[in-house]
CHARMM-style PDB file with segment names, atoms N, HN, CA, C and O in Angstrom:
ATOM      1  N   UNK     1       1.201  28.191 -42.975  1.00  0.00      PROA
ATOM      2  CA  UNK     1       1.310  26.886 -42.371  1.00  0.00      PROA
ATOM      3  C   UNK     1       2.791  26.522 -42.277  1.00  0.00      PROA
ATOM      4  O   UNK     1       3.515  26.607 -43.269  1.00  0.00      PROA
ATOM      5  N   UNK     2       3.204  26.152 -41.193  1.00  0.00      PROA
ATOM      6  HN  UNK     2       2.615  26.083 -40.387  1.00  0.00      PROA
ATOM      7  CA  UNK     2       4.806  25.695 -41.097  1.00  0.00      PROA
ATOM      8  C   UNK     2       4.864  24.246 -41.269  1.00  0.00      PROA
ATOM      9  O   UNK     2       4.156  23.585 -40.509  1.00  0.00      PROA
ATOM     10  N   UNK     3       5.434  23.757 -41.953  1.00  0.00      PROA
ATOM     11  HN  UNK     3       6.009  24.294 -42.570  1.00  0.00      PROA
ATOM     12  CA  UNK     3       6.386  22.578 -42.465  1.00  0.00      PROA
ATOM     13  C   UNK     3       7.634  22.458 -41.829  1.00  0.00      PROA
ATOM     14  O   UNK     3       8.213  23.463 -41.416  1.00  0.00      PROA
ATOM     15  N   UNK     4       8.271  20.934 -41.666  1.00  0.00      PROA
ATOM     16  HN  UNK     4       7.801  20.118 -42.002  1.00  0.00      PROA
ATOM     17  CA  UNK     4       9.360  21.148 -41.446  1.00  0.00      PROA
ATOM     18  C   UNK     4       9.627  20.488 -39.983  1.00  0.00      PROA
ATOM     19  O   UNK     4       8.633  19.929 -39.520  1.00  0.00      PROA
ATOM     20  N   UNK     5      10.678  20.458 -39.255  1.00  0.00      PROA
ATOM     21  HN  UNK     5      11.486  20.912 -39.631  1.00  0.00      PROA
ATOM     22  CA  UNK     5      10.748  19.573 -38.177  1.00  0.00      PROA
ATOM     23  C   UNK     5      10.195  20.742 -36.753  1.00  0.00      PROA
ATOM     24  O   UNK     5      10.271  21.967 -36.653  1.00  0.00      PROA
ATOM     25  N   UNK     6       9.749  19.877 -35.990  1.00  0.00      PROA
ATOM     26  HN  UNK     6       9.688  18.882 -36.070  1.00  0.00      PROA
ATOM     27  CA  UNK     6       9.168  20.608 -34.916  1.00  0.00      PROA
ATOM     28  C   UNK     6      10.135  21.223 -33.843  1.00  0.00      PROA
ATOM     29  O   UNK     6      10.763  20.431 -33.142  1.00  0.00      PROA
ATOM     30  N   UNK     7      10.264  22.247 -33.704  1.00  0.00      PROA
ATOM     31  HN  UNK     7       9.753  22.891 -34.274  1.00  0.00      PROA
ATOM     32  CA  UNK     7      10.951  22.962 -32.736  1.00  0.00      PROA
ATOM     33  C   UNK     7      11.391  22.292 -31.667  1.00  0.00      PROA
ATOM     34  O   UNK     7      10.630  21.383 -31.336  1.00  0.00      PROA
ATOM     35  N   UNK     8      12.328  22.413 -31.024  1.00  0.00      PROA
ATOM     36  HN  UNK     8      12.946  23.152 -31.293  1.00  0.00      PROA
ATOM     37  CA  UNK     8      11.943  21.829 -29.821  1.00  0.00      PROA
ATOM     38  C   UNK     8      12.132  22.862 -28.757  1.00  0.00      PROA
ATOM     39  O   UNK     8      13.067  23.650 -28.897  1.00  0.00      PROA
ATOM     40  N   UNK     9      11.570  22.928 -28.002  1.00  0.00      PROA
ATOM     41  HN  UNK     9      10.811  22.288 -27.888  1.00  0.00      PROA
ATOM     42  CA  UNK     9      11.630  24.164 -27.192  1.00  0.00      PROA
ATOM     43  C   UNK     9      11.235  23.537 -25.869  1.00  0.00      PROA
ATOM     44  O   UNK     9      10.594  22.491 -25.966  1.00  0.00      PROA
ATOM     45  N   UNK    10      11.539  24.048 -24.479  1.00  0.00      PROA
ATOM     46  HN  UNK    10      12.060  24.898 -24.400  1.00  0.00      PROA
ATOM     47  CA  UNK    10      11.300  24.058 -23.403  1.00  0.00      PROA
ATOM     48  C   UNK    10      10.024  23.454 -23.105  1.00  0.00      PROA
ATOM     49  O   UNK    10       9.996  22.412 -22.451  1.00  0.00      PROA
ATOM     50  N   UNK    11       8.574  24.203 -23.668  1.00  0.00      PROA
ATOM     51  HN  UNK    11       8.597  25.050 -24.199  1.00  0.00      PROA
ATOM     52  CA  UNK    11       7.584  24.105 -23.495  1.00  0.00      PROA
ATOM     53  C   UNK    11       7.243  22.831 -24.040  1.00  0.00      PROA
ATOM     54  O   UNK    11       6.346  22.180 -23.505  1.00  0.00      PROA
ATOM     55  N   UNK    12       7.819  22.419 -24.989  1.00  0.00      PROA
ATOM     56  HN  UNK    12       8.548  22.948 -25.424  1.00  0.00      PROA
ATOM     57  CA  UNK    12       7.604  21.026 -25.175  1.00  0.00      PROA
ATOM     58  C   UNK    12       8.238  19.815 -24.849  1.00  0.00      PROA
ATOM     59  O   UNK    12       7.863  18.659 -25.044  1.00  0.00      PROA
ATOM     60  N   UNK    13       9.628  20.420 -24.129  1.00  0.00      PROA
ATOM     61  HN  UNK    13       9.932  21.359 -23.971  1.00  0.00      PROA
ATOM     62  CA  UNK    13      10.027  19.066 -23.743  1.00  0.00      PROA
ATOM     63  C   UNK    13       9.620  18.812 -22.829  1.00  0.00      PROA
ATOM     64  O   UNK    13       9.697  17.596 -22.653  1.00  0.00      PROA
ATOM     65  N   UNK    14       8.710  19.846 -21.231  1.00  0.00      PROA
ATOM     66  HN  UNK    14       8.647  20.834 -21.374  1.00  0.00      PROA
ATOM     67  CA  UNK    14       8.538  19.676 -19.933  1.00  0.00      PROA
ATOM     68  C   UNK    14       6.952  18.632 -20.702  1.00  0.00      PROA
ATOM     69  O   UNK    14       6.769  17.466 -20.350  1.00  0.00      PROA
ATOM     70  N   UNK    15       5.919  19.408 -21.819  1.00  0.00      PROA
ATOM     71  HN  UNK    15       6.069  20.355 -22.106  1.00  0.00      PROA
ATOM     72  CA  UNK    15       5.011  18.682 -22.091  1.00  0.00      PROA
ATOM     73  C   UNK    15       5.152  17.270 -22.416  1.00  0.00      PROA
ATOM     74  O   UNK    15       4.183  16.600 -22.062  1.00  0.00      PROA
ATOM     75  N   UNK    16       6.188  16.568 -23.051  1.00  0.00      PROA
ATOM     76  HN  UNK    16       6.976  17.113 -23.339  1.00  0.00      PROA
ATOM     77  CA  UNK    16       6.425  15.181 -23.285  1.00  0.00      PROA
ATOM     78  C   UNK    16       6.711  14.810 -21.954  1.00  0.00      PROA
ATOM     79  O   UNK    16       5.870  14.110 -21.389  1.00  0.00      PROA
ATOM     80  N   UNK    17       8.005  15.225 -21.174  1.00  0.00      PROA
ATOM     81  HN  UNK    17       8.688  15.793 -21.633  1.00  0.00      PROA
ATOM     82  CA  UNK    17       7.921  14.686 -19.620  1.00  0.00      PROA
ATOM     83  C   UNK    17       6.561  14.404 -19.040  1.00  0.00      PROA
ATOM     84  O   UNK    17       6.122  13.271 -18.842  1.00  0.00      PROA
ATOM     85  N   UNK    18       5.999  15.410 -18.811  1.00  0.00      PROA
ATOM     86  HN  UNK    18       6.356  16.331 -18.971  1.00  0.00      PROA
ATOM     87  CA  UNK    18       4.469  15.294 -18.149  1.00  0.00      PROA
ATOM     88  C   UNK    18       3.880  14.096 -19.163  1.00  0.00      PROA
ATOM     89  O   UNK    18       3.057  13.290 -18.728  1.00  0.00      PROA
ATOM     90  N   UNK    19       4.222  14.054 -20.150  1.00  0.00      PROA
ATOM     91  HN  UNK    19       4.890  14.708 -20.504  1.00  0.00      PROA
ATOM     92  CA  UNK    19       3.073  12.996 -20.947  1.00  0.00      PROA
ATOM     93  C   UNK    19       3.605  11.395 -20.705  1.00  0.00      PROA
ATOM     94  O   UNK    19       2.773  10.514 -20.490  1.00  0.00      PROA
ATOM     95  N   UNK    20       5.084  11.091 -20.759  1.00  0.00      PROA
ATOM     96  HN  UNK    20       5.760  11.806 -20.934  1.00  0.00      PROA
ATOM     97  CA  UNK    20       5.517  10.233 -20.198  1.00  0.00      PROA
ATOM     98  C   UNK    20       5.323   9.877 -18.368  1.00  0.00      PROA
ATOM     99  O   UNK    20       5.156   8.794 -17.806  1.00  0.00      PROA
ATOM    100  N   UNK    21       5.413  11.043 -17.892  1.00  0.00      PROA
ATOM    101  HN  UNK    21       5.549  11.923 -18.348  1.00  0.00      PROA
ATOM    102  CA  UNK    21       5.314  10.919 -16.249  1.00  0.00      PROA
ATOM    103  C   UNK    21       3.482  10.382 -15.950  1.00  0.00      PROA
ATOM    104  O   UNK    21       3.191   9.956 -14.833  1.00  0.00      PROA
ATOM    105  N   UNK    22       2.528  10.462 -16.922  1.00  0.00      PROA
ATOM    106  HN  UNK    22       2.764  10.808 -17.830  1.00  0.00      PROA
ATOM    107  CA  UNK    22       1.280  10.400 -17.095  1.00  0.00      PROA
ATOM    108  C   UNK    22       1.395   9.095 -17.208  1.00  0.00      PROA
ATOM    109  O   UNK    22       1.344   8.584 -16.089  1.00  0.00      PROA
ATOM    110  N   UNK    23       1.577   8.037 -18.360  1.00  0.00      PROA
ATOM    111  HN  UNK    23       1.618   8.452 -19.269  1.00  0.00      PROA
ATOM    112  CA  UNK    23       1.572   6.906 -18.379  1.00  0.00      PROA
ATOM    113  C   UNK    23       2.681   6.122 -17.824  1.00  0.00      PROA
ATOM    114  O   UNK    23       2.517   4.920 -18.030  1.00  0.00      PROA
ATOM    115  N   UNK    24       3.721   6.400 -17.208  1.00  0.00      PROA
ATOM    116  HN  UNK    24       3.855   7.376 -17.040  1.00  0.00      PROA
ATOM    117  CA  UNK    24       4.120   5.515 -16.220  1.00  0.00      PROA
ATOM    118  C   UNK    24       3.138   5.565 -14.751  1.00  0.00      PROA
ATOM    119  O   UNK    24       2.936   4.539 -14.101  1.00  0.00      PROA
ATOM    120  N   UNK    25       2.832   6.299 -14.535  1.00  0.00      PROA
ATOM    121  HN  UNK    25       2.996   7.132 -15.063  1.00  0.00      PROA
ATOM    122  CA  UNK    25       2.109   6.179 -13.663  1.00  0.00      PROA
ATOM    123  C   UNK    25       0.392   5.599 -13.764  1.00  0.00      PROA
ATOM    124  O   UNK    25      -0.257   5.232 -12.785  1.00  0.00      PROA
ATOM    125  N   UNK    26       0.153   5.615 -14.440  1.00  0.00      PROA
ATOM    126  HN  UNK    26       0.680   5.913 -15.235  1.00  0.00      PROA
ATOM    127  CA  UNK    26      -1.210   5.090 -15.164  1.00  0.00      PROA
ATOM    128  C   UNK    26      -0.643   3.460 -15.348  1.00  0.00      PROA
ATOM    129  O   UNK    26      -1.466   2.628 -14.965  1.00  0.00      PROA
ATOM    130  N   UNK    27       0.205   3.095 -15.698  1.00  0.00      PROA
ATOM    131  HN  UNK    27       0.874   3.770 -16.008  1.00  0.00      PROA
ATOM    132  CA  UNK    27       0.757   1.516 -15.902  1.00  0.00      PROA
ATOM    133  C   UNK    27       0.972   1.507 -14.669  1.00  0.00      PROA
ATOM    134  O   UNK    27       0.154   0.669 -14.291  1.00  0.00      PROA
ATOM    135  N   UNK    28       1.381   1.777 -13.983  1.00  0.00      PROA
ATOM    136  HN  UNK    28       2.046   2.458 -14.290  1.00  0.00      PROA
ATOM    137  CA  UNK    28       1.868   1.496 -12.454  1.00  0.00      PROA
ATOM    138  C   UNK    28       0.168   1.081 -11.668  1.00  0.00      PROA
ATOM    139  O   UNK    28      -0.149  -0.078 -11.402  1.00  0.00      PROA
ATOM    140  N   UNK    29      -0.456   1.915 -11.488  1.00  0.00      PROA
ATOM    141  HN  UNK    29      -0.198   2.856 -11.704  1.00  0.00      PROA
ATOM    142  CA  UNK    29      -1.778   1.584 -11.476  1.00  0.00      PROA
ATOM    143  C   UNK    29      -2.267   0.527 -11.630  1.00  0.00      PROA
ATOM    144  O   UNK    29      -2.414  -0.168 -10.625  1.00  0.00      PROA
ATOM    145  N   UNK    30      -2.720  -0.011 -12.992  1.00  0.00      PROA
ATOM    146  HN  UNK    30      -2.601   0.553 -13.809  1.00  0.00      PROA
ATOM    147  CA  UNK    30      -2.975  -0.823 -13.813  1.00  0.00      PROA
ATOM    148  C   UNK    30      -1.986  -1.971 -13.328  1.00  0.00      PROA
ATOM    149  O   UNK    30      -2.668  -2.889 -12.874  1.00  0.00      PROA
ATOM    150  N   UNK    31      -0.402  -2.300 -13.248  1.00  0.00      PROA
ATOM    151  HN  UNK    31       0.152  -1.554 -13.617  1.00  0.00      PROA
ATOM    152  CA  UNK    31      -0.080  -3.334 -12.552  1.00  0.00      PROA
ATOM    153  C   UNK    31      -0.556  -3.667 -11.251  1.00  0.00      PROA
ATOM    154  O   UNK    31      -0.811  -4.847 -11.010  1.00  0.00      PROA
ATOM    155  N   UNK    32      -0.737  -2.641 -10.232  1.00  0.00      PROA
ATOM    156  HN  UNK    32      -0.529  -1.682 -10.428  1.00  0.00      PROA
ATOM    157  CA  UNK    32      -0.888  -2.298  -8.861  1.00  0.00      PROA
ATOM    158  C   UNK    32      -2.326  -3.655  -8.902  1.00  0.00      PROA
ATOM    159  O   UNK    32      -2.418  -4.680  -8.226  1.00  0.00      PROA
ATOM    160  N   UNK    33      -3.197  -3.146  -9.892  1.00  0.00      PROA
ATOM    161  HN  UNK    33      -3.122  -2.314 -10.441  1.00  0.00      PROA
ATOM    162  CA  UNK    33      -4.473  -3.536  -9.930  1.00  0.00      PROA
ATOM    163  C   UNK    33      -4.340  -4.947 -10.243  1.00  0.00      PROA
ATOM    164  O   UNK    33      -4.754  -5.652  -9.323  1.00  0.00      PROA
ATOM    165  N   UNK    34      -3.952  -5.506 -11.121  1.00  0.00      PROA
ATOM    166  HN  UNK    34      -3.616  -4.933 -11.868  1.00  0.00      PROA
ATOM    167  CA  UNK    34      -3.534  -6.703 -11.720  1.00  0.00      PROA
ATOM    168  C   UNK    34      -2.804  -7.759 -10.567  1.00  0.00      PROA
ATOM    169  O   UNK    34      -2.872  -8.985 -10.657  1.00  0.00      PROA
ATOM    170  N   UNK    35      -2.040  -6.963  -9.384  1.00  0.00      PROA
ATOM    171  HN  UNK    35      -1.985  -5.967  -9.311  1.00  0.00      PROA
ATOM    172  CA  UNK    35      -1.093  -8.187  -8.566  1.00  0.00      PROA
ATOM    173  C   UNK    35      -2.370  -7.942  -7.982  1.00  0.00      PROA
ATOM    174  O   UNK    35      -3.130  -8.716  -8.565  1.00  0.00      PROA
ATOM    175  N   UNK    36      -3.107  -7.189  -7.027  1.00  0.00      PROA
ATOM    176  HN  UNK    36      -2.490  -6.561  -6.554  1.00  0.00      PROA
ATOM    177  CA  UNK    36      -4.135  -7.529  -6.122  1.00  0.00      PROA
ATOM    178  C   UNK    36      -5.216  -8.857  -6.258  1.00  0.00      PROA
ATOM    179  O   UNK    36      -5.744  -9.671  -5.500  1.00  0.00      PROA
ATOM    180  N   UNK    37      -5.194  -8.488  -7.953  1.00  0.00      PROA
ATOM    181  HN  UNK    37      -4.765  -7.826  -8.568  1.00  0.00      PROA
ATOM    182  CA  UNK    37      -6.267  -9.869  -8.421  1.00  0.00      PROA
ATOM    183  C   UNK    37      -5.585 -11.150  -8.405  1.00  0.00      PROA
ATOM    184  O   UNK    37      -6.182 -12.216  -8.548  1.00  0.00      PROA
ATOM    185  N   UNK    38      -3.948 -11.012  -8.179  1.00  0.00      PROA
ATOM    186  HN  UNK    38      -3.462 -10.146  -8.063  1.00  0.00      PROA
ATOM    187  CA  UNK    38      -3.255 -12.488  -8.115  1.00  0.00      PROA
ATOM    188  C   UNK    38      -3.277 -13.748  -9.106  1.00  0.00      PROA
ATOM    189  O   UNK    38      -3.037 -14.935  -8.887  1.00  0.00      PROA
ATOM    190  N   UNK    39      -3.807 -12.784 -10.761  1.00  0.00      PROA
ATOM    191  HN  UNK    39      -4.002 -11.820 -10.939  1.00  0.00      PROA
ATOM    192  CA  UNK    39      -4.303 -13.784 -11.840  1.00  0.00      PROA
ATOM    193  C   UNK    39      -2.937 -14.177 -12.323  1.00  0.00      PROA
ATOM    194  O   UNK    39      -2.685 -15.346 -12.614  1.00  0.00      PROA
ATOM    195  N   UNK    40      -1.858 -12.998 -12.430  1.00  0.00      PROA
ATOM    196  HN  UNK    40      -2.063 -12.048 -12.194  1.00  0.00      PROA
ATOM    197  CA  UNK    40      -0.851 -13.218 -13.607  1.00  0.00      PROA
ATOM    198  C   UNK    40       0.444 -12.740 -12.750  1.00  0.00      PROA
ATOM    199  O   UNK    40       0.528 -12.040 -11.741  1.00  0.00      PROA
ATOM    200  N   UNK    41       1.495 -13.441 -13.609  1.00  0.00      PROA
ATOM    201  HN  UNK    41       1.427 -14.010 -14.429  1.00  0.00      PROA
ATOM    202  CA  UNK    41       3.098 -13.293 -13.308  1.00  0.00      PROA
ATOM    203  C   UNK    41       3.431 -12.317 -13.347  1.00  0.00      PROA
ATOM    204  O   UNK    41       2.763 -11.440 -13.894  1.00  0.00      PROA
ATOM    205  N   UNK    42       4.615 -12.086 -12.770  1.00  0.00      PROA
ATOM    206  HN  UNK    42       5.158 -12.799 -12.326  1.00  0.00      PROA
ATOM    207  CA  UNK    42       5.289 -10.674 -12.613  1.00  0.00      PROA
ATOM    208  C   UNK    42       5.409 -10.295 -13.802  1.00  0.00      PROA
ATOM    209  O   UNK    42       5.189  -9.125 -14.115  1.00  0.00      PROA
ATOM    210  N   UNK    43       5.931 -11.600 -15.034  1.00  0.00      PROA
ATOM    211  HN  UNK    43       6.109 -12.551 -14.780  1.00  0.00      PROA
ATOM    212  CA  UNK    43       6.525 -11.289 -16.193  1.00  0.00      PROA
ATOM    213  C   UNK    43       5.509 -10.668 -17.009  1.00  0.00      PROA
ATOM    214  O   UNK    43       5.632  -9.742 -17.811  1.00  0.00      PROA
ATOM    215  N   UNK    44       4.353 -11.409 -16.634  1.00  0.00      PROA
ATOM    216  HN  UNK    44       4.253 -12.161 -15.982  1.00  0.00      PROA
ATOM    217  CA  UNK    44       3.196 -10.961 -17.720  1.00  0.00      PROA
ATOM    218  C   UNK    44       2.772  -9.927 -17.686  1.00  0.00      PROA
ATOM    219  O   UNK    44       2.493  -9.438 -18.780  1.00  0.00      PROA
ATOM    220  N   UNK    45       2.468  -8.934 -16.207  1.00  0.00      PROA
ATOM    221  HN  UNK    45       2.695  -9.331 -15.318  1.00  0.00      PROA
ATOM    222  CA  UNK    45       2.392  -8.043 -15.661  1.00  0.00      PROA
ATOM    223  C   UNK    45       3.372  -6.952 -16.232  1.00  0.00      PROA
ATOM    224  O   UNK    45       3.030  -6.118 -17.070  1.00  0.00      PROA
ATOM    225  N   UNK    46       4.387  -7.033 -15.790  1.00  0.00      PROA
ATOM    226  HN  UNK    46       4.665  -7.710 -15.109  1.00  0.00      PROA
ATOM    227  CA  UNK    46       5.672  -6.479 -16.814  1.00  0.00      PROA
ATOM    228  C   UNK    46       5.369  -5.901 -18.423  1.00  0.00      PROA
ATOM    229  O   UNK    46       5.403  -4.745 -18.844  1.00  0.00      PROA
ATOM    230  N   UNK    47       5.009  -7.403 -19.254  1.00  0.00      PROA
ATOM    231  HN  UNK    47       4.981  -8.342 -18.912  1.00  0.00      PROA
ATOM    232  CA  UNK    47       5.006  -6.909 -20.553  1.00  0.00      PROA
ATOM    233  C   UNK    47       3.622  -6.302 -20.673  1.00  0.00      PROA
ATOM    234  O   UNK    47       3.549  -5.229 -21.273  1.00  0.00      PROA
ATOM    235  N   UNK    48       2.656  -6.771 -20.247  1.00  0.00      PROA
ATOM    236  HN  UNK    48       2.715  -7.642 -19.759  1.00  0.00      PROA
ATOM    237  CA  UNK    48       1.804  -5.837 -20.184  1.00  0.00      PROA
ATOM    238  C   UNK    48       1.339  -4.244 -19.831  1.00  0.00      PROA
ATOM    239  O   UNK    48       0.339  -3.615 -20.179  1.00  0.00      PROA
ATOM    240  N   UNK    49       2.374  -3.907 -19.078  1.00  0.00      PROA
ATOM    241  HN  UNK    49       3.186  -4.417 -18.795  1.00  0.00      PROA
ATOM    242  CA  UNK    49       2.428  -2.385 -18.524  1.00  0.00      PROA
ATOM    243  C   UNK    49       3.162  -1.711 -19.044  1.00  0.00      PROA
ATOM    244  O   UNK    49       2.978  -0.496 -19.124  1.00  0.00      PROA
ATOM    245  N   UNK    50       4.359  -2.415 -19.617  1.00  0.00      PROA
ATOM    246  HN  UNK    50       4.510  -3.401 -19.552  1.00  0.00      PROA
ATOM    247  CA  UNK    50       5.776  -1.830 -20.297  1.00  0.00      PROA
ATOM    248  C   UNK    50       6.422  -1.535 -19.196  1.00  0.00      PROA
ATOM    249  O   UNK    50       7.495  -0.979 -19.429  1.00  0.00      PROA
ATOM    250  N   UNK    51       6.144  -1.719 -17.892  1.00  0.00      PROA
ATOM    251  HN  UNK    51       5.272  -2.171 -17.703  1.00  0.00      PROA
ATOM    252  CA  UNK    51       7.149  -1.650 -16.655  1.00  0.00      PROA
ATOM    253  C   UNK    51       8.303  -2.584 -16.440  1.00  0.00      PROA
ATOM    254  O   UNK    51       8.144  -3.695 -16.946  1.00  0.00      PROA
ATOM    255  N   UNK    52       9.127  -2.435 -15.973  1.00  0.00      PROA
ATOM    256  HN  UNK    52       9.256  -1.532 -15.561  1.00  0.00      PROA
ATOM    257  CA  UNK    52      10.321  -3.418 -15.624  1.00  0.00      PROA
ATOM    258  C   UNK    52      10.312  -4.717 -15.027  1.00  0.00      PROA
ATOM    259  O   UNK    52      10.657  -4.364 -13.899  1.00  0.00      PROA
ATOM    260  N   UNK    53      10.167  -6.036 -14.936  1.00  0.00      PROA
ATOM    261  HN  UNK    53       9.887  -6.322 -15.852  1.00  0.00      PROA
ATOM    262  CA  UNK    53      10.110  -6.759 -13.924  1.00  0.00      PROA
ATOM    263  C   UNK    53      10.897  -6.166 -12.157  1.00  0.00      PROA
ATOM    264  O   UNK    53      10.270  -6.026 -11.107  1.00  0.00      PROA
ATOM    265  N   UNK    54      11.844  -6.020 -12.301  1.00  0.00      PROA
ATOM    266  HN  UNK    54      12.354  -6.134 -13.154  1.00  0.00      PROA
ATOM    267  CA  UNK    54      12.152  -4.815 -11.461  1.00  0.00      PROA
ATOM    268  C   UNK    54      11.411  -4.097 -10.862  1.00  0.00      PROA
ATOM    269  O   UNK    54      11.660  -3.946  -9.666  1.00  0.00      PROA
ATOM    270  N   UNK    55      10.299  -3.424 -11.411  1.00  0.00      PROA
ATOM    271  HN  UNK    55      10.097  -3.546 -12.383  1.00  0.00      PROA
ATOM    272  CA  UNK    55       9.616  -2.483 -11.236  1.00  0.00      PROA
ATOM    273  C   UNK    55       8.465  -3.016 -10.539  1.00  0.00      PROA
ATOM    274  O   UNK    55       8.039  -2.392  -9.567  1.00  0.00      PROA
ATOM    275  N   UNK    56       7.793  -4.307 -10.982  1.00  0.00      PROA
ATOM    276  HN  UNK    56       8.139  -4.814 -11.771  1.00  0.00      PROA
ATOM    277  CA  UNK    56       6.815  -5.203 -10.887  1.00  0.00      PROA
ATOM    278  C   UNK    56       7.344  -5.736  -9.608  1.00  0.00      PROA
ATOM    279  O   UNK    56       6.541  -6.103  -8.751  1.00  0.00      PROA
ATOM    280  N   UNK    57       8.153  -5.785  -9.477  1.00  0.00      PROA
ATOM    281  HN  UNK    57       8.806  -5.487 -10.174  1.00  0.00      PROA
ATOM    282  CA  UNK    57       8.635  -6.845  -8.441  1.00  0.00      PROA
ATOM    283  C   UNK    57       8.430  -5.904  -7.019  1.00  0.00      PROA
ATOM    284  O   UNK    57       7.857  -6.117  -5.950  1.00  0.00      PROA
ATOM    285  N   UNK    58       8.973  -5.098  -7.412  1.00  0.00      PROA
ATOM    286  HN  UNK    58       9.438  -4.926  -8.281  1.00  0.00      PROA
ATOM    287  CA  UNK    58       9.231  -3.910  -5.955  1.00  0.00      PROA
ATOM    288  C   UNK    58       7.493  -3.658  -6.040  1.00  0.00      PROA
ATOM    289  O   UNK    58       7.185  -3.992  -4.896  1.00  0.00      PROA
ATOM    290  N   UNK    59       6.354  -3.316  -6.638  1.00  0.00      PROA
ATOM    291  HN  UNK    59       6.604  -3.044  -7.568  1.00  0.00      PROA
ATOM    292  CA  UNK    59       5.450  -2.827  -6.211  1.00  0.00      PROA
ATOM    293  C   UNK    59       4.509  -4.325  -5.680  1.00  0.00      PROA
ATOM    294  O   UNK    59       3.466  -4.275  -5.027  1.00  0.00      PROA
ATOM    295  N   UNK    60       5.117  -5.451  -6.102  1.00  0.00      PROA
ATOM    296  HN  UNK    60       5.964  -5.491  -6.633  1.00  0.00      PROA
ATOM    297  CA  UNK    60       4.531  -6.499  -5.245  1.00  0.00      PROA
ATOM    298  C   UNK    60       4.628  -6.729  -4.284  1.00  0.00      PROA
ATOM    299  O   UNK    60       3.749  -7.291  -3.631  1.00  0.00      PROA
ATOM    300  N   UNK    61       6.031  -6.281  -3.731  1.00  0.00      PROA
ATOM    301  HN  UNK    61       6.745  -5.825  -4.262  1.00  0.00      PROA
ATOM    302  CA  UNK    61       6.251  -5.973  -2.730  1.00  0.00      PROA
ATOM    303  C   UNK    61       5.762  -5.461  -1.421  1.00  0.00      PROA
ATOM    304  O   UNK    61       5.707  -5.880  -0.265  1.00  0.00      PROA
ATOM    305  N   UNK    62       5.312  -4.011  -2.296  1.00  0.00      PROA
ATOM    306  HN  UNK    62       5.357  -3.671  -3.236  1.00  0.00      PROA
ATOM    307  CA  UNK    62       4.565  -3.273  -1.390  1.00  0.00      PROA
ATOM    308  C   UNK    62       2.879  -3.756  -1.088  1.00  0.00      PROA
ATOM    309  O   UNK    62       2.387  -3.609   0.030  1.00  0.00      PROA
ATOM    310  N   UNK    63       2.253  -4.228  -2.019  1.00  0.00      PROA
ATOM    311  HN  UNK    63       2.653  -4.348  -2.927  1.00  0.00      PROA
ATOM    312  CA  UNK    63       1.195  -5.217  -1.528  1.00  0.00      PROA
ATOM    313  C   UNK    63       1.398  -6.059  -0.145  1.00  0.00      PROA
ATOM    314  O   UNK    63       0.550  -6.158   0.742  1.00  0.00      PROA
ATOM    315  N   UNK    64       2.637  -6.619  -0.146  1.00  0.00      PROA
ATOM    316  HN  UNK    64       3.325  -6.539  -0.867  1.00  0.00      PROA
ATOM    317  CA  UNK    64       2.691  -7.527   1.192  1.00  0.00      PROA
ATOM    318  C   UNK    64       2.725  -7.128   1.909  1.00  0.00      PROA
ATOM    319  O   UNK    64       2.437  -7.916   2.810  1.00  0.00      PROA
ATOM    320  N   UNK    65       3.026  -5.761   2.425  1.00  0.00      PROA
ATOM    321  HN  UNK    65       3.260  -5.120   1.694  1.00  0.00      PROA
ATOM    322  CA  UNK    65       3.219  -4.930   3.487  1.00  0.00      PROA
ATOM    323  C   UNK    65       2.039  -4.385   4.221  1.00  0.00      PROA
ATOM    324  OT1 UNK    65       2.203  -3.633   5.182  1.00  0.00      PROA
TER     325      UNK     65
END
């Protein structure tokens, strides 16, 4: 059994990317879904997704379009 700090190797840093690239996009979603219903603020939206207001803002955006 190995102990000790975890390697870090290639194969796992592309796997954390993919795992991060997974839930930003899954929150992105999930905001996407949230402005359509027109219940809550950008801000709330925001802390709720862990997305940027920034981020929130530009995909409200794209709703209006």
């Amino acid at each position: 059994m190995m102990r000790g700090a975890l390697i870090d190797t290639s194969a796992r840093r592309i796997l954390n990317q993919g795992i991060k690239q997974g839930i930003t996009e899954s929150n992105t979603r999930t905001a996407l879904n949230m402005l359509k219903r027109g219940k809550m603020m950008i801000e709330e939206i925001s802390e709720d997704t862990d997305l940027s207001v920034p981020e929130v803002e530009q995909l409200a955006k794209l709703q209006t379009v």
